[in-house]
C-alpha positions in Angstrom: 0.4 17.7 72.6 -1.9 16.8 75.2 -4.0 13.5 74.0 -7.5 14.3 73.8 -9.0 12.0 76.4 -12.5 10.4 75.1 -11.9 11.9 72.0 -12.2 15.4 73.1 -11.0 18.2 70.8 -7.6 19.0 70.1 -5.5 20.8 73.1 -2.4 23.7 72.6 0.9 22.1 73.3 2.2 22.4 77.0 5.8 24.0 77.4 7.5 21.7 79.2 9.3 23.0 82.4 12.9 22.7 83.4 13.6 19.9 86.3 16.7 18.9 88.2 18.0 15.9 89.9 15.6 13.7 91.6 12.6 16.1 90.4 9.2 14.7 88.5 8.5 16.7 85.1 5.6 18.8 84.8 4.0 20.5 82.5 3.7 23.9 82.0 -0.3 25.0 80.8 -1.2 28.5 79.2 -4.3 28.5 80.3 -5.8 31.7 78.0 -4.0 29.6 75.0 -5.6 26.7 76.1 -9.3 28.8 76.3 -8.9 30.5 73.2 -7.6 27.4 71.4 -10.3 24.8 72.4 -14.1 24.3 71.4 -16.8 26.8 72.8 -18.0 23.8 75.3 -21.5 24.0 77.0 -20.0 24.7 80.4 -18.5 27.9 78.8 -22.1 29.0 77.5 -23.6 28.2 80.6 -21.3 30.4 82.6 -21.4 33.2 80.0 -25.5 32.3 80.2 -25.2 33.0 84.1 -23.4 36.1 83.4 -25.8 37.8 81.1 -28.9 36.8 83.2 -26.6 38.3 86.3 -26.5 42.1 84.1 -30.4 41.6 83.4 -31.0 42.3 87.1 -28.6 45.1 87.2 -30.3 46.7 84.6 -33.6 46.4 86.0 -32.8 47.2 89.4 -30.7 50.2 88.1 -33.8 51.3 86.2 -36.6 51.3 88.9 -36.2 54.7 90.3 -36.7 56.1 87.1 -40.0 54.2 86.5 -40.7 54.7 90.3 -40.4 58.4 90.6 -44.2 59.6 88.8 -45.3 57.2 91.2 -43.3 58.8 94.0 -43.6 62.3 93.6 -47.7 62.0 93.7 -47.4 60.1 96.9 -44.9 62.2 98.3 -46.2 65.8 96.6 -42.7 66.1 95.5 -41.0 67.6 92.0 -39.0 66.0 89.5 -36.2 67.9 90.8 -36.8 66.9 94.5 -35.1 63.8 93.5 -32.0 64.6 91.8 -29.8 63.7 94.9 -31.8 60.7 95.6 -30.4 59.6 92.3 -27.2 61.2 92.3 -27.1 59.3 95.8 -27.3 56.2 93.6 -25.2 57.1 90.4 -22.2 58.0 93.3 -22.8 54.9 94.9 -22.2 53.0 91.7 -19.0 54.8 91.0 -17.9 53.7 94.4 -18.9 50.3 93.9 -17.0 50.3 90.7 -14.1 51.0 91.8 -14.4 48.6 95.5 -15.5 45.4 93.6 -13.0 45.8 90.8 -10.2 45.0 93.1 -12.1 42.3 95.4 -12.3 40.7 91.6 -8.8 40.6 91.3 -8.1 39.6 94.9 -10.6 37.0 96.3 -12.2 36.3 92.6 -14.9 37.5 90.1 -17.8 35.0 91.7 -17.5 36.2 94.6 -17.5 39.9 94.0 -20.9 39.2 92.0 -22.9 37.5 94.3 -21.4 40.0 97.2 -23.0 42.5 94.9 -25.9 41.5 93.5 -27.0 40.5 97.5 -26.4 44.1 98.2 -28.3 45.7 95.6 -31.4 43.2 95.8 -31.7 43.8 99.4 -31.6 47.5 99.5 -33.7 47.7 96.5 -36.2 45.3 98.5 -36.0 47.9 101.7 -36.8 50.7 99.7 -40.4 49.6 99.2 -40.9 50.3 103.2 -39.6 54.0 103.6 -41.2 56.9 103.9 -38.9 59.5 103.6 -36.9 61.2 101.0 -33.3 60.6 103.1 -34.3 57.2 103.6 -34.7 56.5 100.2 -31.2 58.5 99.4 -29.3 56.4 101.2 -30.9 53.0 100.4 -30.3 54.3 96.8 -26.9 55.0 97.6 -26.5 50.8 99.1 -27.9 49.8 96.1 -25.4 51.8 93.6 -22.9 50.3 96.0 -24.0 46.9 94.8 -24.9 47.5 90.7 -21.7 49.3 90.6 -19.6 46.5 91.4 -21.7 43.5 89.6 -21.1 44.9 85.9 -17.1 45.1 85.8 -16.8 42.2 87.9 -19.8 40.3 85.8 -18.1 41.6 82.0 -14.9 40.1 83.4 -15.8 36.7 83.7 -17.9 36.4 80.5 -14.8 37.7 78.6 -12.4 35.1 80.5 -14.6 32.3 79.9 -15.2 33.2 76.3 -12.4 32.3 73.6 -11.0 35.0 72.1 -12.8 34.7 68.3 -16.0 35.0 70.9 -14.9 37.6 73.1 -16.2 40.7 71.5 -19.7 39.3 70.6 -19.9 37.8 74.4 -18.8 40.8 76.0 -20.9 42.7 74.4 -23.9 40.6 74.3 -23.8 40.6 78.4 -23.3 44.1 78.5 -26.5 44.6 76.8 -28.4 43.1 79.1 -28.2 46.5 80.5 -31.1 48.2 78.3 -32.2 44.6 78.2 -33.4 44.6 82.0 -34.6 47.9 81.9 -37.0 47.2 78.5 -38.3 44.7 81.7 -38.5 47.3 84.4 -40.5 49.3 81.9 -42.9 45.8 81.4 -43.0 45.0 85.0 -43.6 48.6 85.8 -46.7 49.2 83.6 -48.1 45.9 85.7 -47.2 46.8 89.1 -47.4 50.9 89.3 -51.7 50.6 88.5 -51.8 48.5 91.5 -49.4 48.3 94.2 -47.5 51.6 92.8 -43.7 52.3 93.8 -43.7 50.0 97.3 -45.0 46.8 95.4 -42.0 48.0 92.3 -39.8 47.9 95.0 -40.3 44.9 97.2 -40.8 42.8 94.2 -37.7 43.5 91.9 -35.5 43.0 95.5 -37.4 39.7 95.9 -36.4 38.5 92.7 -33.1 39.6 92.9 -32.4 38.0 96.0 -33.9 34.7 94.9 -31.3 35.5 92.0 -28.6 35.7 94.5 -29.3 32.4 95.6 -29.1 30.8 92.3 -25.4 32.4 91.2 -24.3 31.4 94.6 -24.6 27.7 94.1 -24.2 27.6 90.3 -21.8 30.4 89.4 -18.2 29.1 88.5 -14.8 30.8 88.9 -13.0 32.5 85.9 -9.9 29.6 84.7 -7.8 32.8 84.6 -8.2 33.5 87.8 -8.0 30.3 89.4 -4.7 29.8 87.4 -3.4 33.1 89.8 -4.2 30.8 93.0 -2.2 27.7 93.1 -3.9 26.0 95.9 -6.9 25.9 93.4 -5.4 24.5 90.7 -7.1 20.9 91.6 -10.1 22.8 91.5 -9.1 24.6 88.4 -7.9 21.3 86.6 -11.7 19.9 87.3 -12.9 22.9 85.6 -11.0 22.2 82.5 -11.7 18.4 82.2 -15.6 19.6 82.0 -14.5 22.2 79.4 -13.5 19.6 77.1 -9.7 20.6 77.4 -8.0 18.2 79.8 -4.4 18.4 81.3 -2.2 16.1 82.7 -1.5 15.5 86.6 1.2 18.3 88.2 0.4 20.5 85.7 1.3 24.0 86.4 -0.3 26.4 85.4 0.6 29.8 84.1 -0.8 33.2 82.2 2.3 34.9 80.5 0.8 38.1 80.4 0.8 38.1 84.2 5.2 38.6 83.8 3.8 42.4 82.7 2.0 43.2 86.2 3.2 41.9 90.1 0.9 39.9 92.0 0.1 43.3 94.5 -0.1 46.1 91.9 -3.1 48.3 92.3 -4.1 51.1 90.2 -1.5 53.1 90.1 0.1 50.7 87.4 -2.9 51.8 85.1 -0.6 54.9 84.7 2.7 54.0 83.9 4.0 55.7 80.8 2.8 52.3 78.9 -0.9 52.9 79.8 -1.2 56.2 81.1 -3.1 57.5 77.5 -5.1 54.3 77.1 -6.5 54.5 81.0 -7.4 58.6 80.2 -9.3 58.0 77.2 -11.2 54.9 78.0 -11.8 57.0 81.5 -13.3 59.9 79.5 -14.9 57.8 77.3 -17.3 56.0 79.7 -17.8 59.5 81.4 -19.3 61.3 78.7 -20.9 58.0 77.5 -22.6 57.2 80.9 -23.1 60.9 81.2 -25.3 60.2 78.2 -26.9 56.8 79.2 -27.7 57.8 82.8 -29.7 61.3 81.5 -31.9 59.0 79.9 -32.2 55.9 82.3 -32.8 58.8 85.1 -35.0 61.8 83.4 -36.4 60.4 80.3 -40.0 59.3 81.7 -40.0 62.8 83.6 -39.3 64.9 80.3 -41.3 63.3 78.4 -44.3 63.6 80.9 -43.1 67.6 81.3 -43.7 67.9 77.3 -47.2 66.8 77.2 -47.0 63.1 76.9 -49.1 60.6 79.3 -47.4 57.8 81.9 -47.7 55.0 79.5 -46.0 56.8 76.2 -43.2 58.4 78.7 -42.7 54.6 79.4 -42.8 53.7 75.9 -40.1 56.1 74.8 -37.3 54.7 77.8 -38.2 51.4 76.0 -37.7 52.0 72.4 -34.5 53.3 74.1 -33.3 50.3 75.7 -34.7 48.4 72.7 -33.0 50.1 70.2 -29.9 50.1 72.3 -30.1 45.7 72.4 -29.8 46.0 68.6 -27.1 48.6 68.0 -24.8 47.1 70.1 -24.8 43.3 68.5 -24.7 45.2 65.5 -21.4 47.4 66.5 -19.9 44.3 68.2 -20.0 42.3 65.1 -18.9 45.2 62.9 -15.8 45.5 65.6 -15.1 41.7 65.3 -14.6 42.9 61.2 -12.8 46.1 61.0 -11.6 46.1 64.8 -13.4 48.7 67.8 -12.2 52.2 66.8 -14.4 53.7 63.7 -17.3 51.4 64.7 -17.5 52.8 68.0 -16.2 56.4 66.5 -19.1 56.7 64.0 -21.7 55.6 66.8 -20.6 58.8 68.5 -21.7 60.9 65.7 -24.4 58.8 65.0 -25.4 59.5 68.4 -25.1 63.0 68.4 -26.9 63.9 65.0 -29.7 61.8 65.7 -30.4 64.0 69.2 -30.0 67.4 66.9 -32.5 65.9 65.1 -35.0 64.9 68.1 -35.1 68.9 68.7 -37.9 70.8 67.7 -42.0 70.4 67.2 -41.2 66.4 65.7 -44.4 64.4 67.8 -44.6 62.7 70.5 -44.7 59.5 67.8 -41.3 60.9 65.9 -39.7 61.3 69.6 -40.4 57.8 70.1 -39.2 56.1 67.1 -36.0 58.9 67.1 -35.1 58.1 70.9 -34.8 54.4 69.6 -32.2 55.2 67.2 -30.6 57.3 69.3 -30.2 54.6 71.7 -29.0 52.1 69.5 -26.0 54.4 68.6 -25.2 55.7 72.6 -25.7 51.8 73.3 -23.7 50.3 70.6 -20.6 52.8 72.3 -21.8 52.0 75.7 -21.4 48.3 75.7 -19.0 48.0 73.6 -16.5 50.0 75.9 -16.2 46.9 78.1 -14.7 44.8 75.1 -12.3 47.5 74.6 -11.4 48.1 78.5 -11.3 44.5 79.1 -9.0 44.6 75.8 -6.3 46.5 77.2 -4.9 44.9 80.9 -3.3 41.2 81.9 -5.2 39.2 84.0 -4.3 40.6 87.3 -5.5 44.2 86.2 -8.4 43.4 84.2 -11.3 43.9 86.9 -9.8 46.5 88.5 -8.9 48.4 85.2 -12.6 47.8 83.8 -13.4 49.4 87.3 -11.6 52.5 86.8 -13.2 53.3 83.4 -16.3 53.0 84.8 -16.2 54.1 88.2 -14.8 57.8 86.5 -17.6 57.0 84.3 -20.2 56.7 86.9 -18.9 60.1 87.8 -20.7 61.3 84.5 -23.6 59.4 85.7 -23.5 61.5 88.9 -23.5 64.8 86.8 -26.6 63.2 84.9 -28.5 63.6 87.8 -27.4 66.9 89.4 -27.8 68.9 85.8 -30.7 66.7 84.3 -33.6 68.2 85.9 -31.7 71.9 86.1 -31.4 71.0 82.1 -34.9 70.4 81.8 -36.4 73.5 84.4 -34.4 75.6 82.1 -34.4 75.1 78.1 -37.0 72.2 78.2 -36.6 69.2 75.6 -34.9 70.6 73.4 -31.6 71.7 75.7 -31.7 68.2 77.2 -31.1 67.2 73.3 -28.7 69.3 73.0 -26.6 68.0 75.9 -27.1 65.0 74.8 -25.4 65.4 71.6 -22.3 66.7 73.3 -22.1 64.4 75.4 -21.5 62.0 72.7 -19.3 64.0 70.8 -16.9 64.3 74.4 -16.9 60.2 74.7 -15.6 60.1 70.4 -13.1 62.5 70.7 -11.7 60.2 74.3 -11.7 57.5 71.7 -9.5 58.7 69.1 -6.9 59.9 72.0 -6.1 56.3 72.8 -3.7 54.6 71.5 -4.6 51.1 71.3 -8.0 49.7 70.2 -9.5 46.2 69.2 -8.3 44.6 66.6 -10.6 42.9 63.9 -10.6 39.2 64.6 -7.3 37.9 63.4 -5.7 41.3 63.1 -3.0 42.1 65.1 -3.3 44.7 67.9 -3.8 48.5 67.1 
């Protein structure tokens, strides 16, 4: 074994590698072994730390328009439905991102796709408080999906490569739900900002921060160890990494990640369908469609609706925040119930949960019943929502992870996209009580895309499914 220098916790044997004639030995280093194996060092939590605060501002910046557009549409003497393709312009853009910045992750590395990213989205978001036109808007929307788009697979990836594997689901999951997290902000910021300097000061000060953000992650952010083990000329810079996560290796050590012998070096995604992962890659697709389909009709038409049916600016508010609150709890509850009984009836019986607790919303309930109800019914879309990450990130070697995570949830951003072209034609025609309703099958969709697949995650020390 590898002595533990200064006392430093135990380290996974190294396979030692064949040498010749006149050759120095060297020693072979797992480097996912040697991450799952080792202690849960402070380096680790600050990186995961970085990652979380990193899908905060994604959430919040995702989140603005729908805050923003009350504000908007009296400025503007514009409709609800005047905006669905400013925010389809968005929800497209994010799909696109998706799908970009899940293989720059795999090719130039994950800290670099996120700070690319989250540059992009905070300085579009920051020009949209200066237009004055609907187009305008669009298409500064559109940069900014672009940006949030790419930061989420890119950002879920290096939490769960920094992350040992008894950790992984909880860490995943608990960046992931940063999400609802920075958009329970929005919401707070919002109600302080709106009175005042309405939908231009909303604007100008979430790009600020975001690009102040940007600034941060670019001098602080670390590469994934997984990654860097794909790129010997940074394995010096990789072997630094590891002496300050407690797991120290020995000089010429080369590194290696064996699942990497299941996918070449230049595969794209057209390896996500080979017969071997063909049904996995469908269903987790569909999943995050009708899941996001679900999520995004909320994020985007939920202040609206609720304003439609009678309720005031500050109660619409209140209702996309018991949402995003109830959605923080549910999924740290579904994550730990996965790390028990592994992902596929946790995440199966949030569906349903999902979808009866929106059958229940309809009717005369209250505006204080729709409150309360749109919390639970968060918590159970939520729980699915995040959770989908573990599961995708789950399923691919290293050399496919970001760009498979991408593909689930660029298709799924695709649902987002529908969110906003049928939302406000859902609402014009059978009111709260259809948008409900399509809700509810929308969740039922994303269960039955989870019992088609195959493979799932196991419970914590179970083996694979």
């Amino acid at each position: 074994m590898i002595a533990a220098a200064g006392g430093r916790g135990p380290q996974p044997a190294p396979v030692p590698a064949r040498t010749g004639p006149g050759t120095a030995a060297t020693t072979r280093i797992d480097v996912g072994h040697l991450i799952d194996a080792g202690p849960w060092a402070p380096f680790q939590r600050r990186a995961v730390l970085l990652a979380a605060l990193t899908v905060i501002v994604v959430g919040f910046d995702s989140q603005l328009i729908g805050f923003a557009i009350p504000s908007l549409g009296r400025d503007w003497n514009l409709t609800g439905a005047d905006f669905a393709p400013t925010v389809a312009a968005g929800l497209f853009g994010m799909a696109l991102g998706s799908l970009l910045a899940g293989r720059v992750g795999d090719r130039a590395g994950r800290r670099r796709a996120i700070v690319i990213c989250v540059t992009t989205f905070g300085a579009a978001t920051a020009a949209a408080g200066l237009v004055d036109h609907l187009g305008s808007l669009a298409v500064l929307r559109f940069v900014t999906g672009l940006g949030i788009g790419g930061a989420l697979p890119a950002t879920a990836t290096l939490a769960a490569e920094f992350a040992p594997r008894r950790h992984r689901t909880l860490v995943v999951t608990a960046t992931v739900v940063c999400v609802p997290l920075g958009g329970m902000i929005a919401g707070l910021v919002a109600g302080l900002v709106l009175p005042s300097l309405e939908w231009h000061g909303l604007f100008l000060i979430g790009g600020g921060l975001t690009l102040a953000f940007a600034l941060v992650l670019r001098r602080t952010l670390p590469e994934s160890p997984r990654f860097l083990a794909r790129h010997p000329e940074r394995w010096d810079e990789l072997a630094r990494m590891l002496d300050r996560l407690d797991r120290p290796v020995p000089p010429r050590a080369v590194f290696v990640d064996p699942s990497e012998q299941r996918v070449s070096r230049g595969a794209g995604f057209r390896t996500l369908f080979t017969p071997e992962r063909r049904r996995d890659t469908v269903g987790l697709c569909a999943a995050f469609f009708f899941c996001l389909l679900a999520v995004y009709s909320a994020f985007s038409w939920l202040p609206t609706m609720l304003i439609g049916d009678g309720l005031d600016e500050e109660m619409a508010g209140a209702g996309l925040t018991a949402y995003n609150l109830g959605g923080v709890v549910g999924a740290l509850l579904c994550a730990v119930a996965i790390t028990r009984f592994g992902s596929r009836r946790p995440q199966v019986l949030c569906c349903l949960g999902a979808a009866v607790t929106a059958l229940l919303l309809r009717g005369d309930v209250g505006p204080t019943m729709l409150i309360v109800g749109f919390g639970l019914h968060g918590l159970f879309v939520n729980a699915v929502q995040t959770t989908l990450y573990v599961l995708g990130l789950s399923l691919h070697p290293t050399g496919l992870r970001a760009s498979g995570a991408a593909m689930a949830l660029g298709v799924g951003r695709l649902g987002a996209v529908l969110s906003a072209l049928l939302g406000a034609a859902v609402i014009a025609a059978g009111g709260i009580d259809a948008f409900l309703a399509a809700l509810a099958a929308s969740m039922l969709g994303a269960g039955l895309s989870l019992l088609l697949m195959r493979r799932s995650v196991p419970p914590l020390g179970g083996p694979p499914s």
